[in-house]
MMTF fields as JSON, N, C-alpha, C and O atoms, coordinates in Angstrom:
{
  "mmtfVersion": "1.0.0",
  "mmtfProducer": "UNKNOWN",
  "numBonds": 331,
  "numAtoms": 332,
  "numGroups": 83,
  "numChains": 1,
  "numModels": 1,
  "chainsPerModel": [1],
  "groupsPerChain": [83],
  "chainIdList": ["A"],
  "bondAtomList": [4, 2, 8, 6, 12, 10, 16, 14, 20, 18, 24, 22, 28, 26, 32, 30, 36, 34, 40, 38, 44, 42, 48, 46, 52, 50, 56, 54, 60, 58, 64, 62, 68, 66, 72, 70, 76, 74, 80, 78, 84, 82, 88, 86, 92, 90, 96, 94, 100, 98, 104, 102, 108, 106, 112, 110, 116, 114, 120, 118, 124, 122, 128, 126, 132, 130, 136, 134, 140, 138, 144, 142, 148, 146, 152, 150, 156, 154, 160, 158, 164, 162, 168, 166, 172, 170, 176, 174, 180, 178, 184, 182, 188, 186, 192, 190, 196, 194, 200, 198, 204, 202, 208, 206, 212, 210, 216, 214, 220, 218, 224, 222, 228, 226, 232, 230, 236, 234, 240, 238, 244, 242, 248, 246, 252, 250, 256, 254, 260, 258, 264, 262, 268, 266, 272, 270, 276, 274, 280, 278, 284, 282, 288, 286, 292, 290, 296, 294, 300, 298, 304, 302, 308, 306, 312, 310, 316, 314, 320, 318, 324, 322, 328, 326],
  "bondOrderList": [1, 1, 1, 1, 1, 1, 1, 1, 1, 1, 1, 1, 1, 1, 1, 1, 1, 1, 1, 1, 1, 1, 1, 1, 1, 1, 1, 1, 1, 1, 1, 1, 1, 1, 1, 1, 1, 1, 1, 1, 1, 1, 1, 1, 1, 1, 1, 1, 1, 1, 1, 1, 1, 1, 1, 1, 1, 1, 1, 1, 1, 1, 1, 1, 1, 1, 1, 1, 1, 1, 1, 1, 1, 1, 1, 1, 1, 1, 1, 1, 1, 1],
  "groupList": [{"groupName": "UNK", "atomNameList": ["N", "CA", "C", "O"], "elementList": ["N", "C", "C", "O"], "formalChargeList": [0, 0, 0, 0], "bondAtomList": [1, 0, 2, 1, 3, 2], "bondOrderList": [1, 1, 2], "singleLetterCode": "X", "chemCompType": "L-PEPTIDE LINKING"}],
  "groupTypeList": [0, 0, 0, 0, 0, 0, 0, 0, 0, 0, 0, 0, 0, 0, 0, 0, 0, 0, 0, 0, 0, 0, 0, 0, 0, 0, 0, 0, 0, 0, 0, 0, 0, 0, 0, 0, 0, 0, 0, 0, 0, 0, 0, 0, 0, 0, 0, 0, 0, 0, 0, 0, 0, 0, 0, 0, 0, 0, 0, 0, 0, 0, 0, 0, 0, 0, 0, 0, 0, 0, 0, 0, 0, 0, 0, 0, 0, 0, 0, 0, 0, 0, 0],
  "groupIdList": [1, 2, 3, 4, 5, 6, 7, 8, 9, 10, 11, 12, 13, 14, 15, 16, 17, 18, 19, 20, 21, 22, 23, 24, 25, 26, 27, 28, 29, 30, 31, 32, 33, 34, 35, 36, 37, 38, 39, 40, 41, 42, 43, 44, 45, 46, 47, 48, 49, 50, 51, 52, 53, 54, 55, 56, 57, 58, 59, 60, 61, 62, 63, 64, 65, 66, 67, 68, 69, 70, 71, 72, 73, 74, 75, 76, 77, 78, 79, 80, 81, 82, 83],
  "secStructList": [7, 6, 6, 6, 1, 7, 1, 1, 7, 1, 7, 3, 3, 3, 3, 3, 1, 5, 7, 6, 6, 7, 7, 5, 7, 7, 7, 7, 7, 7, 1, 1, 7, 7, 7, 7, 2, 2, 2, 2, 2, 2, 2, 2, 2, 6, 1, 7, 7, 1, 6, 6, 7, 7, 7, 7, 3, 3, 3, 3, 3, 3, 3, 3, 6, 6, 3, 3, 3, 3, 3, 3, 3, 3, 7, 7, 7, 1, 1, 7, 1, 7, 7],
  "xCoordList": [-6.735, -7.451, -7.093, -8.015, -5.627, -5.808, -6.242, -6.323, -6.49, -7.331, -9.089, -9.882, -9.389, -10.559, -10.381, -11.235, -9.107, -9.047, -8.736, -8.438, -8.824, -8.26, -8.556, -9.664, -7.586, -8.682, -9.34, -9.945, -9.307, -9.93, -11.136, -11.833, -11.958, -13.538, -13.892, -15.043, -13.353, -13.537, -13.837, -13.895, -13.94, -13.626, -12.246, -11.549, -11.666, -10.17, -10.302, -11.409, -9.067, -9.34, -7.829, -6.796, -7.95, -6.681, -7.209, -8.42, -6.167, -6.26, -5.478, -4.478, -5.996, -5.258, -4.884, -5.915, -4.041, -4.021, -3.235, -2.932, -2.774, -1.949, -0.777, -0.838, 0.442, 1.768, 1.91, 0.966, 2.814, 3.197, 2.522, 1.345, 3.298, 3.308, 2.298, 2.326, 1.411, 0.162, -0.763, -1.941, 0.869, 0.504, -0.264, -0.324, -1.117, -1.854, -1.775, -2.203, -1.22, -1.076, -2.169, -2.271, -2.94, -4.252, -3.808, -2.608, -4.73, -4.61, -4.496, -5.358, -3.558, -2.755, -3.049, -2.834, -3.509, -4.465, -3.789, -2.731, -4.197, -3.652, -4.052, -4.662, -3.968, -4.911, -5.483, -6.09, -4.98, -5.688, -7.149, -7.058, -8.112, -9.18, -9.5, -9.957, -9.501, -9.535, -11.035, -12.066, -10.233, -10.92, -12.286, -12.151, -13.167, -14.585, -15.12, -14.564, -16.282, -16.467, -16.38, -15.704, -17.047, -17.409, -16.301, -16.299, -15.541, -14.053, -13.3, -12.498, -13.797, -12.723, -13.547, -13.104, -15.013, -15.887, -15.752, -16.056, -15.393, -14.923, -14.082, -14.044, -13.014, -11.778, -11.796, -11.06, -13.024, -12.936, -13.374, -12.692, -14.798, -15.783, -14.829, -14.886, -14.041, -13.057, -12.465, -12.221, -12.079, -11.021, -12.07, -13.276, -11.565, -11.996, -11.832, -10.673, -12.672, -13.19, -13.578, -14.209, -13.106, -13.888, -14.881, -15.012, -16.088, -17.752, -18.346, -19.565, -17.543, -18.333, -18.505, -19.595, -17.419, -17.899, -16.925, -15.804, -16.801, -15.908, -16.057, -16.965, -15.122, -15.244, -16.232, -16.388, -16.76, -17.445, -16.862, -16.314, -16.881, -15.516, -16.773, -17.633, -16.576, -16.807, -15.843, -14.74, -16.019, -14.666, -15.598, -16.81, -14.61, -15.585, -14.431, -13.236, -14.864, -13.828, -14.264, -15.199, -13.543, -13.421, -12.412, -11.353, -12.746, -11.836, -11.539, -12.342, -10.231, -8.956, -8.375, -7.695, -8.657, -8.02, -7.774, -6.721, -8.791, -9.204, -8.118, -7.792, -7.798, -7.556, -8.027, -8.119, -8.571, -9.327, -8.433, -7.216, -9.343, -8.526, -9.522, -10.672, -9.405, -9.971, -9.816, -8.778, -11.031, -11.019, -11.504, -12.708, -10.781, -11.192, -11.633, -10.766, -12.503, -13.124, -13.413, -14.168, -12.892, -13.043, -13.83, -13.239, -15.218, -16.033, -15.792, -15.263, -16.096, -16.094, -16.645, -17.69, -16.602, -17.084, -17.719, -17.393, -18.494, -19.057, -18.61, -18.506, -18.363, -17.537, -16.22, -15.882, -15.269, -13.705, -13.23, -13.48, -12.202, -10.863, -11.32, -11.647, -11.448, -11.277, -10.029, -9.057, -10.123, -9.036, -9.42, -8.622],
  "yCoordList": [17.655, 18.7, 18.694, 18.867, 18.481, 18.479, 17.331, 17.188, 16.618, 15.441, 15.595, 14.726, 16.866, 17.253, 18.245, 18.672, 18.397, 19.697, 18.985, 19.61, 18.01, 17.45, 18.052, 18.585, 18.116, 18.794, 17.588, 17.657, 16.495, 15.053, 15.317, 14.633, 16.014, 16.004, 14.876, 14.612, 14.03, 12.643, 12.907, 13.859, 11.666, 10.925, 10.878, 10.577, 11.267, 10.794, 9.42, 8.984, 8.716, 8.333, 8.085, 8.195, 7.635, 7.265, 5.682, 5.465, 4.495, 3.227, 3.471, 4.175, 2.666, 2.098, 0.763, 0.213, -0.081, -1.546, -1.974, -3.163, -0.916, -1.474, -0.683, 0.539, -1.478, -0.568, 0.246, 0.208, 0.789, 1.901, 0.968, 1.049, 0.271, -0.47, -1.458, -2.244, -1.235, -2.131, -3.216, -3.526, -3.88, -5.092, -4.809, -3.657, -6.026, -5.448, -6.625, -7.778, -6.077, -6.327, -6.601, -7.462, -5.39, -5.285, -4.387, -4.164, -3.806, -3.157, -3.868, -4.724, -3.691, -4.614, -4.312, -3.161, -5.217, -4.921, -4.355, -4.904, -3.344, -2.835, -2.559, -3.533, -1.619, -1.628, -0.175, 0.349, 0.307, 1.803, 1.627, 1.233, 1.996, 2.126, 2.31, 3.454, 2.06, 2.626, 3.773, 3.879, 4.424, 5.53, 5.425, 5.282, 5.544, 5.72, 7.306, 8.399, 6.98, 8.441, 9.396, 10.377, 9.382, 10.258, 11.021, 12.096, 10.246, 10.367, 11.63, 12.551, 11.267, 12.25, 13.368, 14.517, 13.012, 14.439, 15.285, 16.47, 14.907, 15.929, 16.559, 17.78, 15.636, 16.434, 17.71, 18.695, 17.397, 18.64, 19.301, 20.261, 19.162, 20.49, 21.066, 22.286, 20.777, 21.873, 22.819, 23.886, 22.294, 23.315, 24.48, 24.294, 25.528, 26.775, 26.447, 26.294, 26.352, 26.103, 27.715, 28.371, 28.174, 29.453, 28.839, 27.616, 30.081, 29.696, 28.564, 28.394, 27.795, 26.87, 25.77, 25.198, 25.276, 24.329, 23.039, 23.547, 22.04, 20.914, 19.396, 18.76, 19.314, 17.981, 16.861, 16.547, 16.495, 15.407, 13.815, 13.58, 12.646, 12.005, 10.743, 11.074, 9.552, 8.209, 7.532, 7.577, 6.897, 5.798, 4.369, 4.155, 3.655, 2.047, 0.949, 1.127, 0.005, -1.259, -2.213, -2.843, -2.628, -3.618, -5.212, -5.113, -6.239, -7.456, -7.693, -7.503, -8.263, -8.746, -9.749, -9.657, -11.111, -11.946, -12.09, -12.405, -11.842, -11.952, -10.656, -10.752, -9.799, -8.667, -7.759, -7.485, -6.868, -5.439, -4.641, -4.723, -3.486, -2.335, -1.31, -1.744, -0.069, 0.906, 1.872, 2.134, 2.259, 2.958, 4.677, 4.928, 5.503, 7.01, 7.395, 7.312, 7.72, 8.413, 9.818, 10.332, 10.523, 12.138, 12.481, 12.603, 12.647, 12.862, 14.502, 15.507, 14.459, 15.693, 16.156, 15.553, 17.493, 18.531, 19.831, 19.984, 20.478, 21.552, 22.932, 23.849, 22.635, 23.899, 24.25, 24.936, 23.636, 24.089, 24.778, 24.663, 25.852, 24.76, 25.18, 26.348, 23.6, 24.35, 24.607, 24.106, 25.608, 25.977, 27.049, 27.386],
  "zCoordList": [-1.503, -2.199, -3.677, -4.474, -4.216, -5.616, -6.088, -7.308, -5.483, -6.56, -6.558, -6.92, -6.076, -5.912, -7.296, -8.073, -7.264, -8.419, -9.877, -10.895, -9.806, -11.149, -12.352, -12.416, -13.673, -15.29, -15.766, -16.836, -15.125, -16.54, -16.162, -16.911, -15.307, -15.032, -14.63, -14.977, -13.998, -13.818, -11.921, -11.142, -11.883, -10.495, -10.44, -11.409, -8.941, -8.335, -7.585, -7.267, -7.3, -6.307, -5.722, -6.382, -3.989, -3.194, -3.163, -3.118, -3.19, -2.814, -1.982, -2.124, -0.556, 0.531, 0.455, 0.066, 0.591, 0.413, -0.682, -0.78, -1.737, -2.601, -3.038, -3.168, -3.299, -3.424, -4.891, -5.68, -5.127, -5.987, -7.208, -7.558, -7.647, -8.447, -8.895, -9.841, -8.002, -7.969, -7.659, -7.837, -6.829, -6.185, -5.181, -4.752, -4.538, -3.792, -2.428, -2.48, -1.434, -0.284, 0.965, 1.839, 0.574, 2.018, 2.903, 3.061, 3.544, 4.704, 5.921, 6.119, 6.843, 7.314, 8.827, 9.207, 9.707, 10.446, 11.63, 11.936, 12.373, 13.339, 14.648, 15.09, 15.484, 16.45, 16.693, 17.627, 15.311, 15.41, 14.065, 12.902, 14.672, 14.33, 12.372, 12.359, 11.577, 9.876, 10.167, 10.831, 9.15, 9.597, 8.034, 6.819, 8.707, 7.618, 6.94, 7.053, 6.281, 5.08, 6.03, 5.718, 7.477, 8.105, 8.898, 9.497, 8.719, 9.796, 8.466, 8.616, 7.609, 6.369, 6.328, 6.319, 6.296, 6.501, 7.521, 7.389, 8.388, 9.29, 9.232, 9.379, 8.944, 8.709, 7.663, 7.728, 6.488, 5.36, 5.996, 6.353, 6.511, 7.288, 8.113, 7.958, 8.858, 10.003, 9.584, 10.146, 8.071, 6.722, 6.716, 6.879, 6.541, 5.766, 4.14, 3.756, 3.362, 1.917, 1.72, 2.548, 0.545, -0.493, -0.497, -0.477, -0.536, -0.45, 0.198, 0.206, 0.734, 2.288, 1.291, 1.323, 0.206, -0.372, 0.022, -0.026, 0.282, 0.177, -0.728, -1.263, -0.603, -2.056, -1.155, 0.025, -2.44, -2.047, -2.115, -3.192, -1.134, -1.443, -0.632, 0.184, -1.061, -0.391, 0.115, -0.428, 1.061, 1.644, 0.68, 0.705, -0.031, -0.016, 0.41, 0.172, 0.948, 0.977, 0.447, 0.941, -0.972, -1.585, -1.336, -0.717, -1.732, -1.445, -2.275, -3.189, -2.614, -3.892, -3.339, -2.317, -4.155, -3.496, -2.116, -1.562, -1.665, 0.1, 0.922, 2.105, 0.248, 0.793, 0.356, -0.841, 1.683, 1.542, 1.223, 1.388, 0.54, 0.274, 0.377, 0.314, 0.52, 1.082, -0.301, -0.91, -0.555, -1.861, -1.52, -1.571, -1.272, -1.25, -2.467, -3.337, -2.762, -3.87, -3.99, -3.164, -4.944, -4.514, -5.774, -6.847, -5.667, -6.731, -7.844, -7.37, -8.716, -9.617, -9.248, -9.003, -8.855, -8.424, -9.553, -10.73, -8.921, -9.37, -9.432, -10.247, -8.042, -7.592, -7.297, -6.332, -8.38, -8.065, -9.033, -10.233, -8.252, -7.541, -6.545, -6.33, -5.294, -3.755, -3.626, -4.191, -2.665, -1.576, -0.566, 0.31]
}
């Protein structure tokens, strides 16, 4: 949620696939399912949001040097701060 709240008016985002520092590893394959946009949309809609609003956010997966990475995107919003 606070990267929904950010002050730069920008786009946030979470990378999956790469360490602190920036190297980038990949998402490392497992046998639990990666979870997609819709899998995170749910999870907001279940939240109680002031005025029924929730961030708007894309999942994308990009390739780097033949490793994926999973890009959460938490778009600028209109209506914050949620909580």
């Amino acid at each position: 949620i606070c990267m929904a709240n950010n002050l730069e008016d920008r786009d946030a985002y979470l990378i999956y696939g790469a360490n602190d520092d920036g190297t980038i590893k990949g998402i490392q394959n497992t046998e639990k399912q990666r979870l997609k946009t819709a899998d995170f949309i749910k999870f907001l809609r279940d939240k109680n949001f002031a005025g029924g609003f929730i961030p708007d956010i894309k999942l994308q997966t990009i390739v780097i040097d033949n490793n994926e990475l999973d890009i959460l995107i938490i778009r600028r919003g209109k209506h914050t701060p949620y909580y």
